[in-house]
N, C-alpha and C positions, 0 to 999 in steps of 0.2 A: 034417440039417445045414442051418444055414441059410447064404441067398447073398451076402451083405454081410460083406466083409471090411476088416480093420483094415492099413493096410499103414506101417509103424514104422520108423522112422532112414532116413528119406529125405534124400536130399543136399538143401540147399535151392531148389538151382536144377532142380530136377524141377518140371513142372508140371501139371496135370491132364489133358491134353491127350496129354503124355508117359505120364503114368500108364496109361490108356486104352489107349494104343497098345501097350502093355510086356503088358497082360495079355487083351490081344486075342487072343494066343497060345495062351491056354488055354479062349475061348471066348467067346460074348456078353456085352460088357460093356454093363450098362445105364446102369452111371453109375460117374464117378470124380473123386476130388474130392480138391485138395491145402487143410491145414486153412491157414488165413492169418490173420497176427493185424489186427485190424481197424483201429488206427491205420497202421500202415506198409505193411500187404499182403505182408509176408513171412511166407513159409514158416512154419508150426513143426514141420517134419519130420518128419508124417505125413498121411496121407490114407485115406481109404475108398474102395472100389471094392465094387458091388455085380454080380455076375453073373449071366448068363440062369439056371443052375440047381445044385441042390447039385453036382451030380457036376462042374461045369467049376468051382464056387469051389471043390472037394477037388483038385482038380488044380490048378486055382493055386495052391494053399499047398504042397502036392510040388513044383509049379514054381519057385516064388518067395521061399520061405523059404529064406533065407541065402541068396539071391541078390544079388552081387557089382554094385551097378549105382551107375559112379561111386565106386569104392569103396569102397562101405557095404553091408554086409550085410543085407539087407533082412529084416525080419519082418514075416512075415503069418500071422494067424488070421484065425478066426472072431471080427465083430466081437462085441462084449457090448454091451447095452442102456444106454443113457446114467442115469445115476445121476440122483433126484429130487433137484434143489437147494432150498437154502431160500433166503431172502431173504440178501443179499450174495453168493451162488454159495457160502452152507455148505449141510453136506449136511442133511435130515429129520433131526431136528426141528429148526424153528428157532432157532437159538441165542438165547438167553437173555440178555440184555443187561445187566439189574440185577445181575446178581453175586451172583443166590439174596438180596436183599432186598426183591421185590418191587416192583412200578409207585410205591408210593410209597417212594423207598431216600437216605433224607435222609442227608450226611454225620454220623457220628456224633463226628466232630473238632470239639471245642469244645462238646459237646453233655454231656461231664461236671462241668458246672459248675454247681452251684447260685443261687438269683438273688444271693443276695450275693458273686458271682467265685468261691467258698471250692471248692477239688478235693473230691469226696464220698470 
């Protein structure tokens, strides 16, 4: 099991610091971190905590899942590995721009016209 956990519907006035000290309880915490969106620095109601070893992050998640804090039922697992993005934050592969007509994708509006105006 690994020691990095995902911890989900946190109230937004939790803060890392809080976090830390909440799962201190179930053992060494190496790090915890409330995720913040980078124009305003607020919350987005969740964070990670990573702990000294599997067996104290398996007790946190029996501690801490659906635990009641600020009245929000807290989730916690096991985090998962962060998804490879592509260019704009899509996922692998990167999306495709042209529209399936390739690098050169001239409009084809106006383009059914013979040189004397005449529709074909």
């Amino acid at each position: 099991m690994e020691n990095k956990l995902y911890v989900g519907n946190l109230a937004y006035s939790i803060t890392s610091a809080a976090l830390a000290d909440l799962f201190s309880q179930a053992g060494i915490v190496k790090s915890a971190i409330v995720i913040t969106e980078r124009e305003t620095g607020r919350s987005k109601g969740f964070g990670f905590v990573e702990m000294g070893s599997a067996a104290e992050a398996e007790k946190a998640i029996h501690l801490f899942h659906n635990y009641r804090l600020e009245n929000r039922a807290l989730v916690v697992n096991v985090a998962r590995p962060r998804e490879k993005r592509g260019p704009g934050g899509r996922s692998d592969p990167p999306y495709d721009h042209s529209g399936g007509r390739g690098r050169d994708h001239r409009s084809s509006y106006g383009n059914d016209r013979d040189s004397g105006g005449q529709r074909r």
